[in-house]
C-alpha positions in Angstrom: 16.3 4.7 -9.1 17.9 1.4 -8.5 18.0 -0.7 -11.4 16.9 -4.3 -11.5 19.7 -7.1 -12.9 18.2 -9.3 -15.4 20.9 -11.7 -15.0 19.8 -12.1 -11.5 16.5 -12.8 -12.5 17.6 -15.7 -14.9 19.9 -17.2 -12.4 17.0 -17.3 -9.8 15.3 -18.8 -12.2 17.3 -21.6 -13.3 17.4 -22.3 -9.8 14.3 -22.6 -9.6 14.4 -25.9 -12.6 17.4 -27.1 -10.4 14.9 -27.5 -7.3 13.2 -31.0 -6.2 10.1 -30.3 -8.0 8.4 -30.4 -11.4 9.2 -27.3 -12.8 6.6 -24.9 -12.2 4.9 -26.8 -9.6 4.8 -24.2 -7.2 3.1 -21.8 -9.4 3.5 -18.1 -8.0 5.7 -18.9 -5.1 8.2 -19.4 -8.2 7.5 -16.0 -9.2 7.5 -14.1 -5.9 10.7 -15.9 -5.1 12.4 -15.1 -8.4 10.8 -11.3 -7.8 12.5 -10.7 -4.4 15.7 -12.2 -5.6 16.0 -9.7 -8.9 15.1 -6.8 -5.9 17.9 -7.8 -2.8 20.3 -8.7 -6.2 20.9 -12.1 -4.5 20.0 -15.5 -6.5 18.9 -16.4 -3.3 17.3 -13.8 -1.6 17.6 -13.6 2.3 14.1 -13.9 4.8 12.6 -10.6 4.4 12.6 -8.0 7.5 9.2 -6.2 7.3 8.5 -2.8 8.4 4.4 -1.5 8.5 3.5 2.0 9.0 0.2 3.3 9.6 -0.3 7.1 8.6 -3.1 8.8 10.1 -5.0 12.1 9.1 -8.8 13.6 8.4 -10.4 14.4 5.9 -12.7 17.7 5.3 -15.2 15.7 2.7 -16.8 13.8 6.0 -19.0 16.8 6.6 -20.4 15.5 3.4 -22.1 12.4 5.0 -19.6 10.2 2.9 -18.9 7.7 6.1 -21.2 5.7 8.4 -18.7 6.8 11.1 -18.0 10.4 12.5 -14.4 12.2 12.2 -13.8 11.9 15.4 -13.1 7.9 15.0 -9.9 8.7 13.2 -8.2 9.7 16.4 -10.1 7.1 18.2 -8.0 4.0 16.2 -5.0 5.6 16.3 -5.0 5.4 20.3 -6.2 1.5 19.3 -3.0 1.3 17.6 -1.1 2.5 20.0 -2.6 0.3 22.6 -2.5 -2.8 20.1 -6.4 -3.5 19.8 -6.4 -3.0 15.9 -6.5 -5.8 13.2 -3.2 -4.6 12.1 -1.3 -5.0 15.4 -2.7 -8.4 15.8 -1.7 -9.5 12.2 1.7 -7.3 12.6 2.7 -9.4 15.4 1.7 -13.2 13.7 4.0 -12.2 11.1 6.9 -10.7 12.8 6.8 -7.0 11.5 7.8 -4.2 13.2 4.2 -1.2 13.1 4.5 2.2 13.8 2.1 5.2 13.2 2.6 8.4 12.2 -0.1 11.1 12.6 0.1 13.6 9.9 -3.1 15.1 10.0 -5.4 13.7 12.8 -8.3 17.1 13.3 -9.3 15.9 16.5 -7.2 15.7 19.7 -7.0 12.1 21.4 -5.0 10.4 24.6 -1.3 9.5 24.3 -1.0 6.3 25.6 0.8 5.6 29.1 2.0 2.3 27.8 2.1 2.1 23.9 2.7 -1.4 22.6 3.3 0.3 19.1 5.2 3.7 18.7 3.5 7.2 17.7 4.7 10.0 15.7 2.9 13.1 16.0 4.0 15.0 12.7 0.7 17.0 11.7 0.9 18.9 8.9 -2.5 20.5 9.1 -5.8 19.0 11.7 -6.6 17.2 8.4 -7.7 18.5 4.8 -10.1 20.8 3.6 -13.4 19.3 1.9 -12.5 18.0 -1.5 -15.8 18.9 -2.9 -15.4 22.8 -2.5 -11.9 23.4 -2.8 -8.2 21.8 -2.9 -8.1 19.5 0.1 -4.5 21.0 0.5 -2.1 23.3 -0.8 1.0 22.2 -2.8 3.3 23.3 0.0 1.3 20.6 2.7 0.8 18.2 -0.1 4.5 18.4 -0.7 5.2 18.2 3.1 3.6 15.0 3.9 4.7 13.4 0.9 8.5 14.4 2.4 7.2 12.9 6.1 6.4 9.7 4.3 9.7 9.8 1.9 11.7 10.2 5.7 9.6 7.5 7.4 10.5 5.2 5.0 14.4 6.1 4.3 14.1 5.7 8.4 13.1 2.0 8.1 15.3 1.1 5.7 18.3 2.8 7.4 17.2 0.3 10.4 17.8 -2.6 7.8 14.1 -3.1 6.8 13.9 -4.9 3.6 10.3 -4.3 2.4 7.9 -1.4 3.4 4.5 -1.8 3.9 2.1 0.9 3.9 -1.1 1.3 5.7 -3.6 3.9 6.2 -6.5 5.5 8.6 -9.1 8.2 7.8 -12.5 8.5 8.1 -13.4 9.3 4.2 -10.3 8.8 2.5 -11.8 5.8 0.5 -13.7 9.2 -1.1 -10.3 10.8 -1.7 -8.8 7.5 -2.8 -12.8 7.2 -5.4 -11.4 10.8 -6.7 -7.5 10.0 -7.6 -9.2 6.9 -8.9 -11.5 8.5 -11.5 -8.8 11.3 -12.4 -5.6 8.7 -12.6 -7.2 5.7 -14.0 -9.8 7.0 -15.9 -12.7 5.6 -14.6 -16.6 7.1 -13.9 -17.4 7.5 -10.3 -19.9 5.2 -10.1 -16.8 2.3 -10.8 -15.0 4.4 -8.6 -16.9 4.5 -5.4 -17.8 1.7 -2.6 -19.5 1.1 0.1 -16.9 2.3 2.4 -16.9 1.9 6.1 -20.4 0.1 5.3 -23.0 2.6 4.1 -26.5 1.7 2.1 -26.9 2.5 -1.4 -28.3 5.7 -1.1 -25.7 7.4 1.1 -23.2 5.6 -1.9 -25.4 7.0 -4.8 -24.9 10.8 -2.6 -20.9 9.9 -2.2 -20.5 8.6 -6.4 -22.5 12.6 -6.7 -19.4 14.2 -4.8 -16.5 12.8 -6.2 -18.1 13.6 -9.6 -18.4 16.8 -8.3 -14.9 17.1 -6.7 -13.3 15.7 -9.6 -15.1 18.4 -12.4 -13.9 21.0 -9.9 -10.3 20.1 -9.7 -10.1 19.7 -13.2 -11.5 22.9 -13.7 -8.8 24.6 -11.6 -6.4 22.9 -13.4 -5.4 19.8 -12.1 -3.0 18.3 -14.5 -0.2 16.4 -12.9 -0.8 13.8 -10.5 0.6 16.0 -8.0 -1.8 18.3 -8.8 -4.5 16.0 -8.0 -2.9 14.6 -4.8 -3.2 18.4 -3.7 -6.6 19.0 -5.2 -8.9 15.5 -3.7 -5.8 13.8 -2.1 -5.5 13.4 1.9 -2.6 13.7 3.7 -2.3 10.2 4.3 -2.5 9.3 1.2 0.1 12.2 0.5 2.4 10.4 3.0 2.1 7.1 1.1 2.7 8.3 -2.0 6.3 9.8 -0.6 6.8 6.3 0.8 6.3 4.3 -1.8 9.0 6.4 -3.7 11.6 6.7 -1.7 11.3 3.0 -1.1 11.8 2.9 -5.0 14.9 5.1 -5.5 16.2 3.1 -2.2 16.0 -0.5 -4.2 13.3 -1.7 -1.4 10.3 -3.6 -2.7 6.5 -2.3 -1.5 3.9 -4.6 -0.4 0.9 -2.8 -1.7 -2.5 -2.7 1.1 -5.8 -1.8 -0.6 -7.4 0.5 -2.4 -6.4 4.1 -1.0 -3.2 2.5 -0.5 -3.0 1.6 -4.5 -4.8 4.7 -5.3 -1.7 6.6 -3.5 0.8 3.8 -5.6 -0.9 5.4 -8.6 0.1 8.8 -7.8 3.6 7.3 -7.1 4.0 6.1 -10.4 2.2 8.8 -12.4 4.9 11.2 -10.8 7.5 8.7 -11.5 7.1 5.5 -13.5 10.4 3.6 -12.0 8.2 2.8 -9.1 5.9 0.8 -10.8 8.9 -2.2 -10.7 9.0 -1.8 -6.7 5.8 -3.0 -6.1 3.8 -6.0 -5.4 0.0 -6.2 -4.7 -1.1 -8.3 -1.8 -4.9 -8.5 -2.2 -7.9 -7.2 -4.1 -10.3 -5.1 -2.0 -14.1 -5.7 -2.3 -14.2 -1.8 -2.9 -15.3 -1.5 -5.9 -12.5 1.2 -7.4 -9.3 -1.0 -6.7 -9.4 -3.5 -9.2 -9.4 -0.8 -11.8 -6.3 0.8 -9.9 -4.2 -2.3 -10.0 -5.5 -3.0 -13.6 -3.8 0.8 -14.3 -0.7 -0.6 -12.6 -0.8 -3.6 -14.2 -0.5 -5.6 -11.0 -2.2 -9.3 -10.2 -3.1 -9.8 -6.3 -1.7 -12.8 -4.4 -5.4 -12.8 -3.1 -8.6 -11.9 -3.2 -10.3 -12.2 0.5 -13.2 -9.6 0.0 -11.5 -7.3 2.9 -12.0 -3.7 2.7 -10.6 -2.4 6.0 -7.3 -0.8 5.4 -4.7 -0.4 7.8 -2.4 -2.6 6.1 -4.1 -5.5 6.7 -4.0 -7.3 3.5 -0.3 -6.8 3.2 0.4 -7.7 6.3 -1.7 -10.8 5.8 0.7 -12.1 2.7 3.8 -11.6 4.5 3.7 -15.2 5.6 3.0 -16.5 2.1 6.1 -14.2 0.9 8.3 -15.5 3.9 7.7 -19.5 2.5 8.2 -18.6 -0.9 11.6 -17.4 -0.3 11.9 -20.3 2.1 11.3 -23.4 -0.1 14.0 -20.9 -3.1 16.3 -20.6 -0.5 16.1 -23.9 1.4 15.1 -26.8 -1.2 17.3 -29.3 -1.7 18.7 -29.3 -5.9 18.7 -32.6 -7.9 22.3 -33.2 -7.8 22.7 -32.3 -4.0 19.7 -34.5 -3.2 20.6 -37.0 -5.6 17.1 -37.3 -7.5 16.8 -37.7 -11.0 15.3 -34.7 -12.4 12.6 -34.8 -15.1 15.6 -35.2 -18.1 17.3 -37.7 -16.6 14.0 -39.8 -16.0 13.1 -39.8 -19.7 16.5 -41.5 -20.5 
């Protein structure tokens, strides 16, 4: 694991009292700007060069009724990716990041793209996961494989000279996956756990709280210890994926832009198998699903913001990356006191 300087830190911060400002006046664009410098190792950290991935996969739990949208839509937005119709290509592309997709366990088949705007790779380890609420939504051997895929997609990016990783995700039902990890990891009920979701009433939620309660009592009874364990038991392989790329970030010294909540619950599992990763990571928003506050609470991480999305994909992250790009902008670019030749706050009380 790459270690983090503190005297970097201090020196970015005494920059910071050097800049034309009162001290502090910038609030948390202090902080975030200090943050990425104590991660690049530079007092003055260079623009960031973002790279998003979107992993893919299905879930067996939807023949539960947990969605208000069939399987089949899983495969359906990943061809919307491709093509660039999704929320995340359009908010990829305002803030300069480069978006690929990796399918790593779509169940149904769908169109390859004559003319993809973003690129596709087709790594499936299985046509999605079993249903969570009867049995272990994977083995260990596919758990462990798309955790590796997403460990390789991310030492990929950074070999290309990306400097922060975003992670995104799509799956009809993972937010039911993501409720599970939740109440196992962060040790909350399921009621606290569970959401509405791609938008269902209350009593399709009331049935959903009833099977991760149910998937949860019978991973434990199997078992389940580890957070690996769990990640094999009610994970997805998306979330799998995540997981693997969120740590090999980590040991690569790359700082995470955390998305929502199955993107934190997967963080979670990152962390629970290795708690370096925890100082990699930076939460861009709060969902208005009603599990993730309790995740970042378990990470101990504050959003930048709290918009009341709940649609996944990266979206949230990708929407912060332009508040991240000034606050490295005014560190960097500001003019000092002594180079602007402003009396700071000392010299004006003489």
């Amino acid at each position: 694991m790459s270690k983090i300087d503190p005297a970097v830190t201090a020196a970015a911060l005494a920059r910071q009292n050097t800049l034309t400002k009162p001290p502090g006046s910038l609030g948390r664009l202090e902080e975030l700007a200090v943050w990425f410098a104590a991660r690049q190792g530079n007092v003055v950290p260079s623009r960031l060069q973002p790279a998003i991935v979107v992993f893919a996969a299905d879930h067996g739990v939807a023949a539960e009724g947990v969605s208000a949208f069939p399987a089949e839509v899983t495969g359906q937005m990943v061809t919307n990716f491709v093509t660039g119709g999704a929320a995340i290509n359009v908010l990829a592309r305002e803030a300069g990041a480069g978006l690929s997709i990796v399918d790593v366990g779509v169940a149904h088949d769908y169109p390859f793209p004559a003319q993809p705007v973003a690129p596709l790779f087709r790594t499936p380890v299985a046509r999605g996961t079993r249903n969570l609420r009867r049995e272990a939504a994977m083995s260990v051997a596919e758990c462990t494989l798309a955790w590796n895929i997403g460990r390789e997609t991310a030492l990929e990016a950074i070999g290309r000279g990306k400097t922060v990783l975003i992670g995104g995700e799509m799956g009809i039902a993972n937010t039911t996956a993501a409720a599970c990890l939740a109440v196992a990891l962060a040790g909350i009920g399921a009621d606290e756990a569970v959401g509405s979701g791609t938008g269902i009433d209350d009593t399709r939620r009331v049935h959903k709280v009833a099977i991760v309660a149910d998937a949860v009592a019978r991973a434990r009874a199997a078992g389940a210890n580890s957070a690996r364990d769990w990640l094999a038991e009610v994970g997805g392989l998306e979330i799998a994926a995540l997981a693997g790329f969120y740590n090999a970030a980590a040991h690569a010294g790359v700082p995470v832009v955390l998305d929502g909540f199955i993107s934190t619950a997967a963080a979670l599992v990152a962390v629970r198998d290795d708690p370096g990763v925890a100082d990699w990571l930076l939460a861009s928003h709060c969902s208005h699903e009603r599990g993730h506050r309790a995740l970042l609470a378990a990470l101990q991480l504050e959003p930048l913001v709290d918009l009341g999305l709940r649609l996944g994909e990266a979206s949230g992250a990708a929407l912060v990356l332009p508040l991240l790009q000034s606050a490295l902008a005014l560190h960097r670019e500001m003019a000092t006191f002594a180079s602007a030749g402003v009396s700071d706050g000392g010299s004006a009380a003489q």
